[in-house]
LOVO-239934 format. One record per residue (C-alpha): residue number from 1; residue in one letter; x, y negated, z. Coordinates in nm, 2 decimals, padded with zeros to 4 digits. Layout:
# LOVO-239934
SITE seq type      x      y      z
SITE NUM    A      X      Y      Z
...
//
This chain:
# LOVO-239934
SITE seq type      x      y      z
SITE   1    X -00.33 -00.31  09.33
SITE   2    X -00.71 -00.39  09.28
SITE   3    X -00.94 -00.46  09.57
SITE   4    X -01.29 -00.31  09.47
SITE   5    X -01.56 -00.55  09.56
SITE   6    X -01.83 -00.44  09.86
SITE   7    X -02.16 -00.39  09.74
SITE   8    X -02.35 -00.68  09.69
SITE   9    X -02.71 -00.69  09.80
SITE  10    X -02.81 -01.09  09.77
SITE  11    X -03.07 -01.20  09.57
SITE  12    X -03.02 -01.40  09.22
SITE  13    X -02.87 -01.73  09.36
SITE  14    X -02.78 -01.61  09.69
SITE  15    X -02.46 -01.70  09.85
SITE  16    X -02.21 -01.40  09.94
SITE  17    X -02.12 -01.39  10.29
SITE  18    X -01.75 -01.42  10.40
SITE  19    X -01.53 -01.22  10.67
SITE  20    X -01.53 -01.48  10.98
SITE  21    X -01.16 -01.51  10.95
SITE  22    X -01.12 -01.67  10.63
SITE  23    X -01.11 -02.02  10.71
SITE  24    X -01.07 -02.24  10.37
SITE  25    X -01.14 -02.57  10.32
SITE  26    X -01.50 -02.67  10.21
SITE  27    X -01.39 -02.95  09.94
SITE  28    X -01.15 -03.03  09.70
SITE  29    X -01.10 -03.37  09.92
SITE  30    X -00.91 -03.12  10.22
SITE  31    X -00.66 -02.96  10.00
SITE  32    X -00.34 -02.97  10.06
SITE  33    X -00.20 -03.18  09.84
SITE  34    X  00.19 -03.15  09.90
SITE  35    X  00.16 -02.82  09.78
SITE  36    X -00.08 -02.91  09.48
SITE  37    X  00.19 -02.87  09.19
SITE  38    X  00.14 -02.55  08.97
SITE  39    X  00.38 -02.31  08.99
SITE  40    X  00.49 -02.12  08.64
SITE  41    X  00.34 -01.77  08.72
SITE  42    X  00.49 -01.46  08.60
SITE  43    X  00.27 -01.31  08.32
SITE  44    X  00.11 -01.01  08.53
SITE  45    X  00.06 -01.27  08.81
SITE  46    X -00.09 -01.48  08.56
SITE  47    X -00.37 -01.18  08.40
SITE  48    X -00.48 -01.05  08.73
SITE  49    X -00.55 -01.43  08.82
SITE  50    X -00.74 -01.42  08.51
SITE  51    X -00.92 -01.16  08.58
SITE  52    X -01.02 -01.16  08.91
SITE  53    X -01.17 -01.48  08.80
SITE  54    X -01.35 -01.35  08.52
SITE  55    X -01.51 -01.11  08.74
SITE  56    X -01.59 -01.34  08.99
SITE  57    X -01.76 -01.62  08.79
SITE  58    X -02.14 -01.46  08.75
SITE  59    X -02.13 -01.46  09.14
SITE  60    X -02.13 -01.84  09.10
SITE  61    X -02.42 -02.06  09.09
SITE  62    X -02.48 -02.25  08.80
SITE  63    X -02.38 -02.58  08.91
SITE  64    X -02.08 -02.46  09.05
SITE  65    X -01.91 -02.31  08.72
SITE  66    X -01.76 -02.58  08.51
SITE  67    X -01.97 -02.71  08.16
SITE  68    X -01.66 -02.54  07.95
SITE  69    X -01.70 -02.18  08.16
SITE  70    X -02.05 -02.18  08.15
SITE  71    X -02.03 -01.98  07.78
SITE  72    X -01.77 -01.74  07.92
SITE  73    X -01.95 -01.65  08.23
SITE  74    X -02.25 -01.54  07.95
SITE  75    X -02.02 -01.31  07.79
SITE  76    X -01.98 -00.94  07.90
SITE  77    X -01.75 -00.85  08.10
SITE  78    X -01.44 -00.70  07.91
SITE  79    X -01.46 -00.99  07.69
SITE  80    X -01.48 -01.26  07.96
SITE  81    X -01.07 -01.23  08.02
SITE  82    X -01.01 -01.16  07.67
SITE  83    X -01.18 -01.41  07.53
SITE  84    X -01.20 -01.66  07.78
SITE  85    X -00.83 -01.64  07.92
SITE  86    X -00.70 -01.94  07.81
SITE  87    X -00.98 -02.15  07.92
SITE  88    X -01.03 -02.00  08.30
SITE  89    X -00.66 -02.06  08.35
SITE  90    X -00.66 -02.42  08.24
SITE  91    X -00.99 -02.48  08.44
SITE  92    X -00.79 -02.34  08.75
SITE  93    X -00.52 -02.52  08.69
SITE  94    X -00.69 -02.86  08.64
SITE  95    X -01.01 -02.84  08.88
SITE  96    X -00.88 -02.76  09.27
SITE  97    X -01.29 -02.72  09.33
SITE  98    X -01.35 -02.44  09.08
SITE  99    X -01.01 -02.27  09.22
SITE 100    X -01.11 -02.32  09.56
SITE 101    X -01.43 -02.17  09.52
SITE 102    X -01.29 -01.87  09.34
SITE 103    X -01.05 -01.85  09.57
SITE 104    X -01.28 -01.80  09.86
SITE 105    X -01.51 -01.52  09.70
SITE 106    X -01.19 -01.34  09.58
SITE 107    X -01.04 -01.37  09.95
SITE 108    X -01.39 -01.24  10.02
SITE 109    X -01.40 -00.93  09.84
SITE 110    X -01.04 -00.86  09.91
SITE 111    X -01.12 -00.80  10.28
SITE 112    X -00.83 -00.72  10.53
SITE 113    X -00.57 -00.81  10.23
SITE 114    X -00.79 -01.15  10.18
SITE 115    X -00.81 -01.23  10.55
SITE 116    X -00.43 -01.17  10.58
SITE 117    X -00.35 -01.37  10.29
SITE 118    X -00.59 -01.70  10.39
SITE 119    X -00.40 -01.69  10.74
SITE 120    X -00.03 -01.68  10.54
SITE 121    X  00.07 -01.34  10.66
SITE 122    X  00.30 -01.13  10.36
SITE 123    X  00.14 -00.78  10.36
SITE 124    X  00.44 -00.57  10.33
SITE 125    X  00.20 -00.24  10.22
SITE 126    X  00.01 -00.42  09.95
SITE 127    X  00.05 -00.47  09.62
SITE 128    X  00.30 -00.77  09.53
SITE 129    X  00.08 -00.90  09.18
SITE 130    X -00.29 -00.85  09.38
SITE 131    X -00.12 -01.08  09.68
SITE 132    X  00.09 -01.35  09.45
SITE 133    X -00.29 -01.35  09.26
SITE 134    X -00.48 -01.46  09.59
SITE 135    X -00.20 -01.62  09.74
SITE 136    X -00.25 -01.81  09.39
SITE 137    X -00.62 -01.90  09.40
SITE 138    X -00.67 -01.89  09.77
SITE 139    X -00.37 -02.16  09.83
SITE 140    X -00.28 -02.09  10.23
SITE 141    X -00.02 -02.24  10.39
SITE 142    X  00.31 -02.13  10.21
SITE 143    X  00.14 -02.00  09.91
SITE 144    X  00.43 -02.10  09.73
SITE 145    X  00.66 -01.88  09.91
SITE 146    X  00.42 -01.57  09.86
SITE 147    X  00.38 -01.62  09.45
SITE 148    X  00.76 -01.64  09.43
SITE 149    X  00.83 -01.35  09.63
SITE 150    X  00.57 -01.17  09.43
SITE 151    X  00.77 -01.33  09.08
SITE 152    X  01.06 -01.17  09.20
SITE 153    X  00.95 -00.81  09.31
SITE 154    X  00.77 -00.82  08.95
SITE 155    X  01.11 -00.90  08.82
SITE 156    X  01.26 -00.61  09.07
SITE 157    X  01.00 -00.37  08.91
SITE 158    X  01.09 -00.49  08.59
SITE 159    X  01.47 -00.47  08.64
SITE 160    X  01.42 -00.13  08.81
SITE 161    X  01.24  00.02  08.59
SITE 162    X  01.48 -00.14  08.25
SITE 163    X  01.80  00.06  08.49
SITE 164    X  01.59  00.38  08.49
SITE 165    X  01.50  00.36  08.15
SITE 166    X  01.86  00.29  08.10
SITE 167    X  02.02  00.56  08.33
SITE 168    X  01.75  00.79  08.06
SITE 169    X  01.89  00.71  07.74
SITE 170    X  02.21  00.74  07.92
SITE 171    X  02.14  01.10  08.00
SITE 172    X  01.99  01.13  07.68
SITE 173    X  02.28  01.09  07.50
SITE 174    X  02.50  01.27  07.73
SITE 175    X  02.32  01.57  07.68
SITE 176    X  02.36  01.50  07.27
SITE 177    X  02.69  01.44  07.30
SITE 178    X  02.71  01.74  07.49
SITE 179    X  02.54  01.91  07.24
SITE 180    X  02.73  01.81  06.93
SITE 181    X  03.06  01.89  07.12
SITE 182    X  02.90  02.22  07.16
SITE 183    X  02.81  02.25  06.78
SITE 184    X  03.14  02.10  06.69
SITE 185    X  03.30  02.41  06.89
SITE 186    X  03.11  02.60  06.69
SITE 187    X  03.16  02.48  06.34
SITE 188    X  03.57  02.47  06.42
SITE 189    X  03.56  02.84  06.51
SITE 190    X  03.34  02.87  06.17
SITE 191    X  03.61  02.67  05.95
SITE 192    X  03.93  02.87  06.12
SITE 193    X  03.74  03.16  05.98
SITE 194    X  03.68  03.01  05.68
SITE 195    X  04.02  02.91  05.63
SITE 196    X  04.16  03.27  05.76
SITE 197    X  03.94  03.38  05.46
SITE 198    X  04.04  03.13  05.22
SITE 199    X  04.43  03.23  05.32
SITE 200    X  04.35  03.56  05.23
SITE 201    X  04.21  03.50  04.91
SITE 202    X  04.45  03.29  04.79
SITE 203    X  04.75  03.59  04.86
SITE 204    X  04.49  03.76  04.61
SITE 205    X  04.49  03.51  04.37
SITE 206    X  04.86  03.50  04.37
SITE 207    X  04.89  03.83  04.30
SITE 208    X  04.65  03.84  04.04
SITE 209    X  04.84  03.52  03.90
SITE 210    X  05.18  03.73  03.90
SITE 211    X  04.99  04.04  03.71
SITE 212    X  04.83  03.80  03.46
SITE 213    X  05.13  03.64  03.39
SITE 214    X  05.34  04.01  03.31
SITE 215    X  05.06  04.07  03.11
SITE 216    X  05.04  03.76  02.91
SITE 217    X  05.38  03.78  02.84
SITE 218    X  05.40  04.11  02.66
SITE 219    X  05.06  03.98  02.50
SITE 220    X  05.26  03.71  02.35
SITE 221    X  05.54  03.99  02.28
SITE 222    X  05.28  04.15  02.08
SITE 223    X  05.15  03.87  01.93
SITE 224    X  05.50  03.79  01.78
SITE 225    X  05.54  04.11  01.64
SITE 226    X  05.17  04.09  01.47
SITE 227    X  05.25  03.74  01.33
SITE 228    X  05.54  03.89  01.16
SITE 229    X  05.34  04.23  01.00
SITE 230    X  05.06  03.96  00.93
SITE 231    X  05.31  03.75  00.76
SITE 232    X  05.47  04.05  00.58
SITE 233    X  05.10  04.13  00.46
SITE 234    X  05.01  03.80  00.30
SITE 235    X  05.34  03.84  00.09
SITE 236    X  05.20  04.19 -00.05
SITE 237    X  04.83  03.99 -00.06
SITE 238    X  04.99  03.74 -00.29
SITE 239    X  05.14  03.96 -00.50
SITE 240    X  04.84  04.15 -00.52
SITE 241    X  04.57  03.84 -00.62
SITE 242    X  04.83  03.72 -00.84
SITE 243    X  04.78  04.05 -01.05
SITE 244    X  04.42  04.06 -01.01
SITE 245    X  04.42  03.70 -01.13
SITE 246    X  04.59  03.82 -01.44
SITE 247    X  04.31  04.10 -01.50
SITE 248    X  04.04  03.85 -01.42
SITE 249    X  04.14  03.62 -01.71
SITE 250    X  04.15  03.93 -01.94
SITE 251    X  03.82  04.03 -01.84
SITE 252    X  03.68  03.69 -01.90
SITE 253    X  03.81  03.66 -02.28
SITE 254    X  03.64  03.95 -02.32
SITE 255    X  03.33  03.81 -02.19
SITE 256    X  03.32  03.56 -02.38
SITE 257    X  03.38  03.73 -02.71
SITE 258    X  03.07  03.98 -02.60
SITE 259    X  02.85  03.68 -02.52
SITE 260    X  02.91  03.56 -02.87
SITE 261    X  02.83  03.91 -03.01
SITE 262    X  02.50  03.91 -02.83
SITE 263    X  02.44  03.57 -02.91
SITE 264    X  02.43  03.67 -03.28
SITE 265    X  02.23  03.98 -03.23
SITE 266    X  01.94  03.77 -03.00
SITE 267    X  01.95  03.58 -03.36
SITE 268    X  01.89  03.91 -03.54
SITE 269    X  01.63  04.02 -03.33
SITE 270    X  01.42  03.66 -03.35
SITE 271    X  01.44  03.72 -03.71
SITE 272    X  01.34  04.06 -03.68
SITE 273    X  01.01  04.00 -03.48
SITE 274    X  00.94  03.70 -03.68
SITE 275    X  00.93  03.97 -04.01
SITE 276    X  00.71  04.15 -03.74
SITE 277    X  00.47  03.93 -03.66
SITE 278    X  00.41  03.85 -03.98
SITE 279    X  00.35  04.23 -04.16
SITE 280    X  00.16  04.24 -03.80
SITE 281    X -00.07  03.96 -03.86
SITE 282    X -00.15  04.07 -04.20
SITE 283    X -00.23  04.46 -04.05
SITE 284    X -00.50  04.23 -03.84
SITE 285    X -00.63  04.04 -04.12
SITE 286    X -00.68  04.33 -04.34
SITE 287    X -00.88  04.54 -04.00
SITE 288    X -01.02  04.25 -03.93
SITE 289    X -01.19  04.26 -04.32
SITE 290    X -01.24  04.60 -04.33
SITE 291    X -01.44  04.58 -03.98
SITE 292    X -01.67  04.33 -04.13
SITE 293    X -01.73  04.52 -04.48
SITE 294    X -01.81  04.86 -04.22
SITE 295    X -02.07  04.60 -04.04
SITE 296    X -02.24  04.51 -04.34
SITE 297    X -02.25  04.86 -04.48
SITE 298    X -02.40  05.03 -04.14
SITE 299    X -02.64  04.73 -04.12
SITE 300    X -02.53  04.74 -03.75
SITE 301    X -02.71  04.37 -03.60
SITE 302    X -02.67  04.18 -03.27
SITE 303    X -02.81  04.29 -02.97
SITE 304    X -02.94  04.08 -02.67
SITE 305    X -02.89  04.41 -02.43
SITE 306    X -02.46  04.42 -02.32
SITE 307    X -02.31  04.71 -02.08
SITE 308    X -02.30  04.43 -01.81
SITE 309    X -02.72  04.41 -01.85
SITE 310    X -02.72  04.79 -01.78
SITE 311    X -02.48  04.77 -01.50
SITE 312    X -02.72  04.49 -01.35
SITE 313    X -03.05  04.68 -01.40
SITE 314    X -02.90  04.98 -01.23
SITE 315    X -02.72  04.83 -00.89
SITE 316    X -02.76  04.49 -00.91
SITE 317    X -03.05  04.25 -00.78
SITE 318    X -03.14  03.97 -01.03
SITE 319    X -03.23  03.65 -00.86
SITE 320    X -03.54  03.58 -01.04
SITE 321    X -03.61  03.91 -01.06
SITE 322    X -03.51  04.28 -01.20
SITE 323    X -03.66  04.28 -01.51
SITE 324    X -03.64  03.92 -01.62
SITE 325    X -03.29  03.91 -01.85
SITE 326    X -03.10  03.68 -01.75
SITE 327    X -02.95  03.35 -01.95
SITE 328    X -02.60  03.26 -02.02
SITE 329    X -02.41  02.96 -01.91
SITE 330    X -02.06  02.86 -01.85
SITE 331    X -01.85  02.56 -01.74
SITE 332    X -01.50  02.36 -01.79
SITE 333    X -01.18  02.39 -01.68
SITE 334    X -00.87  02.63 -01.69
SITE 335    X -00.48  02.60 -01.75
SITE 336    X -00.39  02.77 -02.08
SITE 337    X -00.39  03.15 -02.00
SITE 338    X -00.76  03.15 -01.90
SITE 339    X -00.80  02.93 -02.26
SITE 340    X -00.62  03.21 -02.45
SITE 341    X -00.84  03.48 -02.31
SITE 342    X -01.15  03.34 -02.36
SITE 343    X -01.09  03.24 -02.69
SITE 344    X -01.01  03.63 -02.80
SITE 345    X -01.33  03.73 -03.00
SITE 346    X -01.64  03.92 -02.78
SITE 347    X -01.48  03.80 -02.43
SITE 348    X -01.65  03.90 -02.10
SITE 349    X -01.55  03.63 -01.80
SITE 350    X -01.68  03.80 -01.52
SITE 351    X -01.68  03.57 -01.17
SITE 352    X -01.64  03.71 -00.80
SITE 353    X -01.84  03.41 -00.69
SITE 354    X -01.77  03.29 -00.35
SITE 355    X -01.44  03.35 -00.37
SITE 356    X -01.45  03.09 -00.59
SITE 357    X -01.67  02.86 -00.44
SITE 358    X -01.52  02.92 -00.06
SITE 359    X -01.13  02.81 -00.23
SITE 360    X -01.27  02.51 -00.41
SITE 361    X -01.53  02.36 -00.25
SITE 362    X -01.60  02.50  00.14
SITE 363    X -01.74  02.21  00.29
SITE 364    X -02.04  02.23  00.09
SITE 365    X -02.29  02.48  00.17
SITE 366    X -02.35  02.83  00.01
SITE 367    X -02.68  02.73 -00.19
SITE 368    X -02.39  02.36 -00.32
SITE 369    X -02.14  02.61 -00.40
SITE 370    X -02.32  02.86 -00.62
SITE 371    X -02.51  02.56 -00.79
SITE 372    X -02.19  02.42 -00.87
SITE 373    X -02.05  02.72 -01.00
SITE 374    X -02.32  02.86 -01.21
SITE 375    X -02.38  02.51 -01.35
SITE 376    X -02.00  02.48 -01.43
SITE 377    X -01.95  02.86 -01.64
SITE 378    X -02.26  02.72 -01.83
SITE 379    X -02.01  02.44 -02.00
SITE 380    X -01.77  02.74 -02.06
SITE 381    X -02.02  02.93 -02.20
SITE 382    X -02.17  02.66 -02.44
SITE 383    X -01.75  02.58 -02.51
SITE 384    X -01.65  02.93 -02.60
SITE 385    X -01.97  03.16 -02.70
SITE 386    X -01.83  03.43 -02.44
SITE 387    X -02.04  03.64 -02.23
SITE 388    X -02.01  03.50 -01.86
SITE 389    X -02.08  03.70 -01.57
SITE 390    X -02.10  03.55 -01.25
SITE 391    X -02.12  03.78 -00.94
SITE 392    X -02.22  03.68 -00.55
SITE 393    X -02.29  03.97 -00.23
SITE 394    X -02.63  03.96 -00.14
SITE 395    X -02.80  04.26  00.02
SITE 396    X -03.15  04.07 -00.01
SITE 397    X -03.29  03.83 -00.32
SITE 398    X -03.21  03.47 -00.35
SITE 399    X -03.49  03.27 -00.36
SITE 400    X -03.42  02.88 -00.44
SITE 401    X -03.16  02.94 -00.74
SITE 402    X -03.21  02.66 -01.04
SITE 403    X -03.27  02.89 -01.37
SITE 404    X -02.93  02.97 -01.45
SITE 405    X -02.75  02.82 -01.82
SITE 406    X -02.74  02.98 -02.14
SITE 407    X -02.49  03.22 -02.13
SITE 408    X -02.46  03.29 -01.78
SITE 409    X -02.63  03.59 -01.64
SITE 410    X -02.63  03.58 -01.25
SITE 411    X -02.59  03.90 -01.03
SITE 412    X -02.61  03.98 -00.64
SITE 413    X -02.48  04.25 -00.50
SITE 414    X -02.75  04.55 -00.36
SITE 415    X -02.81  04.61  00.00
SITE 416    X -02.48  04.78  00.13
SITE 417    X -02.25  04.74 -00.15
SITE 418    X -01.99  04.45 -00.20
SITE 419    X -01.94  04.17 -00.53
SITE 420    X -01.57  04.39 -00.55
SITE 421    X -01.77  04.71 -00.63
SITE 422    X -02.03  04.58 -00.87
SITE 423    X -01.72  04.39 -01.03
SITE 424    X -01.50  04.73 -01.08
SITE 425    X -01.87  04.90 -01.22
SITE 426    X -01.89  04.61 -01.47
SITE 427    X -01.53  04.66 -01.59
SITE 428    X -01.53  05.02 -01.62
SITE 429    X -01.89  04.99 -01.81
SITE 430    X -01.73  04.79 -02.11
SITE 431    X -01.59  05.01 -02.37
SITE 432    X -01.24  05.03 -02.45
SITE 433    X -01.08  04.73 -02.66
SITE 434    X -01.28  04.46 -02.55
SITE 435    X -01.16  04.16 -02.37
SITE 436    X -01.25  04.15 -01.98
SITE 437    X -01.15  03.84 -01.80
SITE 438    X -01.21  03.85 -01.42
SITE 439    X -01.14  03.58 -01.17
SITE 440    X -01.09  03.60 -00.83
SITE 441    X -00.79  03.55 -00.59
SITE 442    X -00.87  03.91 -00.40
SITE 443    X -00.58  04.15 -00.47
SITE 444    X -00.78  04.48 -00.44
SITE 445    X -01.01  04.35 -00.66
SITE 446    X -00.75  04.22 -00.92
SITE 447    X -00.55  04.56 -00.87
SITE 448    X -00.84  04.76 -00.96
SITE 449    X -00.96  04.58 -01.28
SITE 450    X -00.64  04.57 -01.44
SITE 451    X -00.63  04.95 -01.43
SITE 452    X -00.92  04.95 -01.62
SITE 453    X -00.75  04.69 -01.88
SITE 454    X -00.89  04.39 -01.79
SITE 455    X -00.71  04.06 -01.73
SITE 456    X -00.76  03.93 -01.35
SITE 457    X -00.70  03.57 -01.29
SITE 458    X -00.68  03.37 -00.98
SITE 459    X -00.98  03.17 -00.86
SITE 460    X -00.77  02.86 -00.92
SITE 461    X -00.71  02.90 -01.27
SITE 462    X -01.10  02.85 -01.31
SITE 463    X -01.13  02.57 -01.07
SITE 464    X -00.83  02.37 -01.26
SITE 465    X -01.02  02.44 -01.56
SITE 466    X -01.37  02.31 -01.37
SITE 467    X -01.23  01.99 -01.25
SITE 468    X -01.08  01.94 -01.60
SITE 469    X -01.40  01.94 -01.75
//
């Protein structure tokens, strides 16, 4: 147990006053030096010595602290024994002056328990750590005696309290093993349930065994019986595919000798529409003569208006303006249908315009894609001589468009009607007869021209034809 210290009212450099009944030598010269060996201190013993002199070494003048404590004493005070431990001990241990001092002002500030200790009287009340500790640095007669008896009431403590903790896990596992006989109790009781269950469900499963067996048996009766009709049937099967194997090779003789009749009449009919062709081409040669003699007798001459330039002044906008009259172009590239059309006599190609330019060319923008396009029916137009038409939406007027090729005329849409709708007006405009090609991959559109008679073709047809160009 600790001994507080009294208050202290010296003065800086002062020296504390002692209880009249501490009587300690005054050098290390009056030691007692029989009993100067250094005893091996039990560790408790040994860090309240160390502290007690940690705390007690400001009270010391200067001279009197050794040169190596001198730093420690500076330092505050829960470092002093933390820091310094090692050094106070071997200082007490090697100088009997420094101890003696200490030993005095800690037998000082002990009080009764200081007094007692100085004389060599055992306190049996008092702690046994705080009296092997001054015992320790106060060195009275039989010191020896005390820091042993101390050593070995630490060890009693130590022992004492190692049984108690003992005699706790002891109980400790009693009281599981108590409890796990108590669970085990419990989980028997659960598996003779169990089992009572399990015994009852396997008399059901035997007794369902025993039905499924009577029933698979007659199943397999049954089966027998079935594999016999089944057997009896293929017999009556064979039979029968054996007959309709007969008729089959019947029936294919006489397909052969009919593809061989029908071979000789697709002969015939070539014949026949190559006679046709011909007495039909000569019908067209001589209409196409007697059209040309009724020109030159009505005087009837070229005109630079079409339907399509009527259609345009009526609904359409013009982009350089409603009554400037446009100029044809036309550009390259088609597979062979679009060809064919265009090279019928008095063709009209009429163009739904971006949905052209938006399948061949979308990364560009809108003002790219018509340039390209109107620039590309102007080759087709210089190429063929057809009329080309080329149709975008566009409620307001274009400004910006390059003049537009010979033989091209370029049309926008009104305000509030579509390309489709000025398309199906163009194509129901042109008289009967006349060859309307228009392009565009919309299927309404497509669908409605060619119930007019005109020939729709896909927007890639004219793109293959561009690129070929």
């Amino acid at each position: 147990m600790s001994v507080p210290a009294p208050p202290d009212d010296r003065s800086p450099g002062e020296a504390a006053p002692y209880p009249a009944l501490v009587r300690l030598p005054e050098s290390a010269e009056s030691l007692d030096l029989a009993e100067s060996a250094e005893p091996i201190l039990p560790e408790q013993v040994r860090q309240r010595v160390i502290t007690l002199t940690a705390a007690l070494l400001p009270g010391l003048t200067h001279d009197e602290i050794p040169d190596v404590l001198r730093k420690v004493a500076r330092f505050a005070p829960n470092r002093r024994a933390r820091l310094g431990g090692a050094a106070i001990a071997a200082q007490l241990a090697a100088d009997p002056l420094f101890r003696q001092r200490i030993g005095r002002k800690a037998a000082g500030e002990a009080g009764d328990l200081g007094t007692a200790i100085a004389e060599g009287t055992a306190v049996g009340a008092a702690e046994p750590v705080e009296v092997a500790a001054l015992a320790y640095l106060v060195r009275p007669t039989g010191w020896f005696d005390l820091v042993a008896a101390a050593g070995d009431a630490v060890r009693a403590e130590a022992d004492s309290a190692a049984v108690s903790e003992a005699v706790r896990v002891a109980e400790q596992r009693a009281a599981r093993a108590e409890h796990d006989r108590a669970v085990a109790r419990v989980e028997a009781d659960k598996l003779r349930d169990e089992l009572a269950r399990v015994r009852e469900e396997l008399g059901q499963m035997r007794e369902e065994h025993r039905t499924t067996a009577r029933a698979l048996r007659e199943t397999q009766a049954r089966e027998r019986k079935a594999t016999e009709m089944l057997a009896t049937e293929k017999g009556r099967a064979k039979v029968a595919t054996d007959r309709h194997d007969q008729e089959l090779r019947k029936l294919r003789s006489k397909l052969a000798d009919a593809e061989a009749t029908a071979s000789g009449a697709r002969q015939a009919a070539r014949d026949t529409r190559t006679a046709d062709d011909a007495r039909l081409w000569l019908l067209l040669e001589t209409i196409g003569q007697a059209a040309s003699g009724l020109r030159r007798e009505l005087a009837i001459g070229p005109t630079d208006r079409r339907p399509a330039d009527l259609v345009a002044d009526a609904t359409a906008v013009r982009p350089d303006g409603p009554d400037r009259v446009q100029a044809r172009a036309t550009d390259t590239d088609d597979p062979a249908r679009l060809d064919q059309l265009l090279a019928l006599p008095k063709a009209h190609l009429v163009v739904d315009g971006y949905n052209v330019t938006k399948r061949g060319w979308s990364e560009m923008s809108l003002e790219h894609q018509r340039k390209r396009l109107i620039t590309g029916l102007g080759g087709i137009a210089a190429q063929t001589g057809d009329e080309v038409t080329c149709v975008f939406d566009g409620a307001e007027r274009q400004h910006g468009l390059p003049p537009a090729p010979r033989g091209v005329r370029v049309l926008f849409s009104r305000k509030g009607e579509t390309a489709d709708e000025l398309i199906r007006r163009l194509v129901r405009n042109e008289p009967e007869g006349r060859p309307v090609i228009v392009v565009s991959s919309d299927r309404e559109v497509a669908d409605g021209v060619r119930r007019h008679g005109a020939y729709p073709m896909a927007a890639d047809s004219l793109l293959r034809r561009l690129a070929r160009a």
